[in-house]
C-alpha positions as CSV (number, residue, x, y, z in Angstrom):
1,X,23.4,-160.1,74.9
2,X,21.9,-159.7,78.4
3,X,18.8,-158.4,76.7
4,X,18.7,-161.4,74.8
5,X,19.0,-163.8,77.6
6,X,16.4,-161.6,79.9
7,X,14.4,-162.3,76.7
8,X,14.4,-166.1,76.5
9,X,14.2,-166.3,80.8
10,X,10.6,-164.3,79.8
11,X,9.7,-166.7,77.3
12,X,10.6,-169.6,79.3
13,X,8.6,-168.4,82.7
14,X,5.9,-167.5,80.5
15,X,5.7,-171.1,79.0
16,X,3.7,-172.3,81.9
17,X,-0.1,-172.0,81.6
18,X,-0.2,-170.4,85.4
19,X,2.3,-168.3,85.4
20,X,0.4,-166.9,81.8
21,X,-2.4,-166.4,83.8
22,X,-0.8,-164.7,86.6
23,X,1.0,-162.5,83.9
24,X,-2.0,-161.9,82.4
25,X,-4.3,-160.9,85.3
26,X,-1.1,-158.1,86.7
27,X,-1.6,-156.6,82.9
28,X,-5.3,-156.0,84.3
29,X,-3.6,-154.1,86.8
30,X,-1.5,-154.5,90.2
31,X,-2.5,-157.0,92.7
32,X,-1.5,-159.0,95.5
33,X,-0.8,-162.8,96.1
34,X,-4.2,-163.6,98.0
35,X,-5.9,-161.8,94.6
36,X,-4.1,-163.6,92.4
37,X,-5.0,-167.0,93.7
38,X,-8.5,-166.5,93.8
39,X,-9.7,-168.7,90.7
40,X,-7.0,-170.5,90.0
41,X,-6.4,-174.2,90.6
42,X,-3.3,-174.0,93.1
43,X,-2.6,-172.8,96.2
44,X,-1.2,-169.3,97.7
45,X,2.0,-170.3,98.3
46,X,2.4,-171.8,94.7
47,X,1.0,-168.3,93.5
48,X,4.2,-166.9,95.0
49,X,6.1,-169.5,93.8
50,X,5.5,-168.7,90.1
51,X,5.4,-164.9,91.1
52,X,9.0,-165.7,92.2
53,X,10.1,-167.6,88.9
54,X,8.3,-164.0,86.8
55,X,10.7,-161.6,89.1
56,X,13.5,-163.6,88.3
57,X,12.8,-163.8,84.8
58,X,12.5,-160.0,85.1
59,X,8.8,-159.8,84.1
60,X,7.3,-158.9,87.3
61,X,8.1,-156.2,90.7
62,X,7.0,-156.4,93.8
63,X,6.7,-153.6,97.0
64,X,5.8,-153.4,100.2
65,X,2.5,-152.3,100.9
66,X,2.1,-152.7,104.7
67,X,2.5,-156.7,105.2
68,X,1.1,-157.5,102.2
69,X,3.4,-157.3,98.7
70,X,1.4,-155.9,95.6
71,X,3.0,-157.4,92.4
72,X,2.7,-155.2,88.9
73,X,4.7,-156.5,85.6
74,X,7.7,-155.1,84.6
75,X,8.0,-153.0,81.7
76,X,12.0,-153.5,81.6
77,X,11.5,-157.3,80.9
78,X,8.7,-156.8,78.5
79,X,10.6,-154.5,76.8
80,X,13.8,-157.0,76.1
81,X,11.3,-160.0,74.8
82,X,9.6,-157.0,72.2
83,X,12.9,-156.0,71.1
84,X,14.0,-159.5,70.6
85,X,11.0,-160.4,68.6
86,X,11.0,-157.3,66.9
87,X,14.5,-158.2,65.8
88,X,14.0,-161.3,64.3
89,X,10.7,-160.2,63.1
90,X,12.4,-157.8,61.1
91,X,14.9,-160.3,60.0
92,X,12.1,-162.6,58.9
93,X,10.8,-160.1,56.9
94,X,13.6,-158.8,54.9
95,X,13.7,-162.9,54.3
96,X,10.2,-163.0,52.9
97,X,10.6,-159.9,50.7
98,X,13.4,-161.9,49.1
99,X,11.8,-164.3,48.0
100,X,8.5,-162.9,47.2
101,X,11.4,-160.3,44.6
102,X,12.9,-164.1,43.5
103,X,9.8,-165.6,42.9
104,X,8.0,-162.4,41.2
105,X,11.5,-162.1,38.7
106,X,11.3,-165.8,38.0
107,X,7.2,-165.8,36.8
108,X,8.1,-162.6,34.4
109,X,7.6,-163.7,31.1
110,X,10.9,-162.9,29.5
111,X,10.4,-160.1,26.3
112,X,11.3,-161.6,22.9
113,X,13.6,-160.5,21.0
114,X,12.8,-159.6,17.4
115,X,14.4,-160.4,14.4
């Protein structure tokens, strides 16, 4: 259950197109806030505002690295949102095979029998 809900928190933070960005630049590799703003349309101090809603949503650490922080995902939250889409990917999929096995039995011609 708390994997589940550390799941959906991921998929809600990442639901905002900056925070995607941000996500997607710290898969790049580790960086800090004053990097992470550069290009986008917002300020610093929004940059650590959505850096802020990705740690709580477990997708992102930070550590001190002098006075700046340096920012790197977290592999613990991206693990929870994989395992719940893996779970219901596997669910969807024994789905599909039943139908596909319904709808192959019902377009067999059925054998006569002979007389």
């Amino acid at each position: 259950m708390a994997n589940t809900v550390r799941a959906i928190e991921g998929f809600a933070a990442l639901a905002d197109p900056t925070r995607r960005t941000i996500f997607e630049r710290l898969s790049e590799r580790p960086a800090a806030v004053g990097e992470l703003a550069r290009g986008l349309p917002v300020s610093r101090p929004a940059v650590s505002q959505h850096l802020r809603v990705l740690k709580e949503a477990g997708l992102v650490t930070e550590v001190a690295a002098g006075t700046r922080r340096i920012y790197r995902l977290d592999p613990r939250g991206i693990g929870a949102m994989r395992d719940w889409l893996d779970a219901h990917w596997a669910t969807a999929l024994d789905a599909f095979r039943e139908f596909a096995d319904r709808e192959f039995d019902g377009a067999q011609p059925e054998k006569r029998k002979r007389k």
